[in-house]
N, C-alpha and C positions, 0 to 999 in steps of 0.2 A: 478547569475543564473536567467534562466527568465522563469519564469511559462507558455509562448506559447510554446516553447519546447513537453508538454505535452497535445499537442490539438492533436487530431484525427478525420484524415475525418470521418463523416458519407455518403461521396458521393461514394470513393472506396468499393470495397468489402474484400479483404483480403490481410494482413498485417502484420509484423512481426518485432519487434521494441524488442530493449536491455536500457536498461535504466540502468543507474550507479546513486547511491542513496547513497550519504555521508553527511557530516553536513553543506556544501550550503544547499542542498535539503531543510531540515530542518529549514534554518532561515528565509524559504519564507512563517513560518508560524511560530505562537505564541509557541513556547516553550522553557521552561526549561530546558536547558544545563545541568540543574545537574541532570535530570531523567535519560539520558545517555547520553554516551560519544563516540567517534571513529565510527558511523557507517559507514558500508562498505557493502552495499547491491545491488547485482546483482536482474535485475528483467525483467524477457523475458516474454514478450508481447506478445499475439494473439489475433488478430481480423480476426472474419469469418463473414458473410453478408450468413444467410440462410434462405430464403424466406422473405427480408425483415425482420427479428431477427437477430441484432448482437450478435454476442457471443464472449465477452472479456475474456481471460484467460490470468491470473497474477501466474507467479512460482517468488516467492521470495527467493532468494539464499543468505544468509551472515551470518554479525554476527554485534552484537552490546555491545560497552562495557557497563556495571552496574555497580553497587555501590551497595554491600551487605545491607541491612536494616538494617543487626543486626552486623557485623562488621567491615562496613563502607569500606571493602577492594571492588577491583575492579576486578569484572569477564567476564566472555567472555559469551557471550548468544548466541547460533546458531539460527539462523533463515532459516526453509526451509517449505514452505508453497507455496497451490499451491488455488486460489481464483476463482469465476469464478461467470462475471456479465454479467444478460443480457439485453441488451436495444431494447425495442419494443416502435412503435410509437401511441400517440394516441391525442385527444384533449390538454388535459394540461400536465404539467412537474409534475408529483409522483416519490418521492425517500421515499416514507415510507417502500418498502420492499429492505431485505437485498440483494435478489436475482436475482432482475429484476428492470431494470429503465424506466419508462416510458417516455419518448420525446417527446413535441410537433412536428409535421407534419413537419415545418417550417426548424426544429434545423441541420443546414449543421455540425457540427463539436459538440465535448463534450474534456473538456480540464479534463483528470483523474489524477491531481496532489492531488485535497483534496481525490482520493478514496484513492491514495497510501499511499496519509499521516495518513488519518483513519487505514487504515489495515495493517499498520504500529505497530501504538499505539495498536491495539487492540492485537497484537500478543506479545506484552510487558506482563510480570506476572506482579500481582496488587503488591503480595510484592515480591521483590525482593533480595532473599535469594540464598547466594553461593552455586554448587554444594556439595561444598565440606562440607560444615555447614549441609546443609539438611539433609545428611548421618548420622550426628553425633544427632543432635537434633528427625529424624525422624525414 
């Protein structure tokens, strides 16, 4: 799998892109196999150009398998999650906010493989506890 795939003009205005996200996706970045397992995630892309502000919209559709914490069995995680980034341009490249990206003047294209891998991981629970345990223990 190759990480150009995930570049996007900044010269077009609007755009509409499906991305399939399974565990290639995943080896084209540092992780542990054993945080999870099987993903299979659908993720429909929007980009709009308004007034010169891109507006990226990310809906994440699937599911990923886990590994209980507490008894080590393996369950299913849905993921449906809908993200939304905006890139406006200015002197230098700021990614300090989660909401907006700023882009040098210059920047033809921005390749969103590490946003998807980030908001990815971020949509994973820290422990990862079976539905079904939950019930019992909470």
């Amino acid at each position: 799998m190759n990480k150009n795939i995930y570049n996007i003009s900044l010269l077009s205005n609007n755009e509409k892109i499906k991305f399939y996200i399974n565990k290639k996706f995943f080896k084209l970045f540092i992780y542990n196999e054993e945080d999870f397992l099987n993903p299979k995630i659908n993720i429909f892309f929007e980009k709009k150009n308004i007034n010169n502000i891109f507006i990226f919209k990310f809906n994440f559709i699937g599911v990923i398998t886990l590994i209980c914490d507490i008894t080590y069995n393996k369950f299913i995680f849905k993921i449906n999650k809908k993200k939304k980034l905006n890139i406006i341009f200015g002197k230098n490249k700021n990614e300090e906010n989660d909401n907006y990206l700023i882009l040098p003047f210059n920047y033809r294209k921005i390749n969103i493989s590490q946003y998807i891998y980030e908001s990815i991981m971020l949509m994973l629970p820290l422990k990862k506890i079976d539905p079904k345990i939950k019930k019992i223990i909470y």
